[in-house]
N, C-alpha and C positions, 0 to 999 in steps of 0.2 A: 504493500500500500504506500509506504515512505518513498519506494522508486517511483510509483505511476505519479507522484504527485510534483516530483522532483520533475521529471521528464514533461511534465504536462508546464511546469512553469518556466522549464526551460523552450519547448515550442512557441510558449504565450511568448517570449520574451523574443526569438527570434524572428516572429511574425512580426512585433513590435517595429524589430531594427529593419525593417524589408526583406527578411535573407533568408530566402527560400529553400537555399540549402541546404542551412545548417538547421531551419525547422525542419528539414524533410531528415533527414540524419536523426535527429531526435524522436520523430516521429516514427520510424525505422527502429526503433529500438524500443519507444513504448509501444507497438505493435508487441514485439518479441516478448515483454515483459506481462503484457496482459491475455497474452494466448498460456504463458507460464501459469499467470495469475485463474484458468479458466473464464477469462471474461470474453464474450461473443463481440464485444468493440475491436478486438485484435484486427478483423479481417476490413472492416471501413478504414481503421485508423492505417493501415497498409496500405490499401487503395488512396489514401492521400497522402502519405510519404512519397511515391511516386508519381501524382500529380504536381507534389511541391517541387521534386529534383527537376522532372520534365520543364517545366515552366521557368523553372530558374539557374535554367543550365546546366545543369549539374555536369561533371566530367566522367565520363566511360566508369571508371570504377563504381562510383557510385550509382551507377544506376543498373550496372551488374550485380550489384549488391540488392539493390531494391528487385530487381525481376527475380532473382534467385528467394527471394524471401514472398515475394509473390504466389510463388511457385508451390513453397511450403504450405502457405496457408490457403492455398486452393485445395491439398494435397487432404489440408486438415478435416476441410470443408466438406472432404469427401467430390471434391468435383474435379474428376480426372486427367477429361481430355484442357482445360484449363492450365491444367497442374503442367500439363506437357507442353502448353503453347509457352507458359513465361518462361519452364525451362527451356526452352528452343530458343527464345528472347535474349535470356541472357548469355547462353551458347554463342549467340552469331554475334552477337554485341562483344562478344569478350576475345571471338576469331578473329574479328574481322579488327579490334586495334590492340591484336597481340597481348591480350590481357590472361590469369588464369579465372577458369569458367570455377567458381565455387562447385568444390565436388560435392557439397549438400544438394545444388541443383540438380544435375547428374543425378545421382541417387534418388532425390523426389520423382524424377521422369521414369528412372528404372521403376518404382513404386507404381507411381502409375498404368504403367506399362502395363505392370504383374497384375493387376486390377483389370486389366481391359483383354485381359486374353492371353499379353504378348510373352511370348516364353522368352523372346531377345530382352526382357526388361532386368530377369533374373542376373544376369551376365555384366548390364551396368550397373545395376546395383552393388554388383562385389567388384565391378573396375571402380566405381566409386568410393568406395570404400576403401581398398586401396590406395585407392589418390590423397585419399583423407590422413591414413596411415603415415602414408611417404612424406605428405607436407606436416606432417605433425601437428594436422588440427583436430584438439582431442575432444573439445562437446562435439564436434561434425561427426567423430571418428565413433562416437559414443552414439548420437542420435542413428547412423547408418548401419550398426550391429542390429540396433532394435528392429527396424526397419527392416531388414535381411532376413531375420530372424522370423517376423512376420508373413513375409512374402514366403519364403520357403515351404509351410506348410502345406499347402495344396500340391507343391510339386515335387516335393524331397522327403515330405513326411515326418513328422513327429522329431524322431531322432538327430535330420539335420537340426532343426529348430533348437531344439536342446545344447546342442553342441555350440551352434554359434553364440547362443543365448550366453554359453559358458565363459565365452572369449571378450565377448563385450561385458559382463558385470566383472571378471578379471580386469579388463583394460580400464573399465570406469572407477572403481575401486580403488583400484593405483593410484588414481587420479582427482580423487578424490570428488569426482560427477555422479554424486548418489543419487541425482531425479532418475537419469538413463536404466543406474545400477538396479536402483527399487522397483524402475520398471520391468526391466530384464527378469528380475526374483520371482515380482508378482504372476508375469507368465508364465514361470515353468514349469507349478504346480499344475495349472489350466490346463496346459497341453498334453501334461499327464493325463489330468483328469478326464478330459473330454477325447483327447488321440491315444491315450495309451504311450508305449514304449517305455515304462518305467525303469525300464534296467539300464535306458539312455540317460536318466537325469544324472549329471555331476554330483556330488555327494556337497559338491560346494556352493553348488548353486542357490540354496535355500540356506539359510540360517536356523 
């Protein structure tokens, strides 16, 4: 609550000075902070972070940043083929001036994919993850296990699910990214419970 209010008087404040930017940057970040928070404003307040950068010029990075965050909260939203147009967005935005495409984005799109039939979704999901790995971004690397983890079931079954579940609440843990890890946890009894393969759960994966 002390961030969104922080972040909300900082937007007021750069709206104030005309600098659409750096509202839209703030605004980029209380999105992130109120989708954390479970608030349904996340997904508006994103949709005008990237009204504000567009408008007020914002530079190639930042608005790689805002599509790729797009991307998520369409993902969130449950609305798919969306989920894949801003990752497209900030793909070709991020090729086209030599920029790195956030492998979050990436990953959101494999997500989708995996949702919409695409069995090619499964494949960039774990090049995504990878990518997350190599660059050493460890919430990205930490959100993209879960995600993995998720998508697997319907095509690898129970046991991958488990296993990967195992490697992201290890890597979160370390890391001290306990939202990712407690989510990782909370799934692995379910997958038991509901897919079987018990003899698959980690012994570590549950406390």
């Amino acid at each position: 609550a002390d961030a969104v209010r922080a972040l909300e008087e900082a937007v007021d404040g750069f709206r104030a000075q005309g600098d659409r930017v750096a509202a839209g940057r703030a605004m980029g970040t209380l999105s992130s902070v109120l989708n954390a928070a479970g608030s349904q404003r996340h997904a508006r307040v994103a949709a005008e972070a990237v009204r504000l950068l567009e408008e007020g010029g914002a530079g190639p990075e930042d608005l790689v940043a805002a599509y790729a965050r797009m991307a998520g909260v369409a993902l969130v939203v449950g609305d798919m083929r969306e989920t894949i147009a801003w990752a497209d967005r900030a793909a070709a935005l991020g090729a086209g001036r030599g920029l790195e495409v956030p492998a979050r984005a990436l990953g959101f799109r494999g997500s989708a994919r995996c949702a919409l039939g695409d069995p090619a979704g499964l494949e960039e999901l774990r090049a995504a993850l990878a990518l997350a790995l190599d660059r050493g971004e460890g919430r990205d690397t930490a959100v993209l296990y879960n995600n993995l983890g998720d998508a697997l079931l319907p095509v690898e079954g129970p046991a991958s699910v488990l296993a990967t579940y195992r490697q992201g609440i290890e890597f979160a843990r370390r890391r001290g990214i306990g939202e990712f890890a407690a989510a990782m946890v909370a799934g692995s009894p379910i997958t038991v419970k509901r897919y079987g393969a018990r003899r698959s759960l980690p012994s570590t994966s549950i406390p």
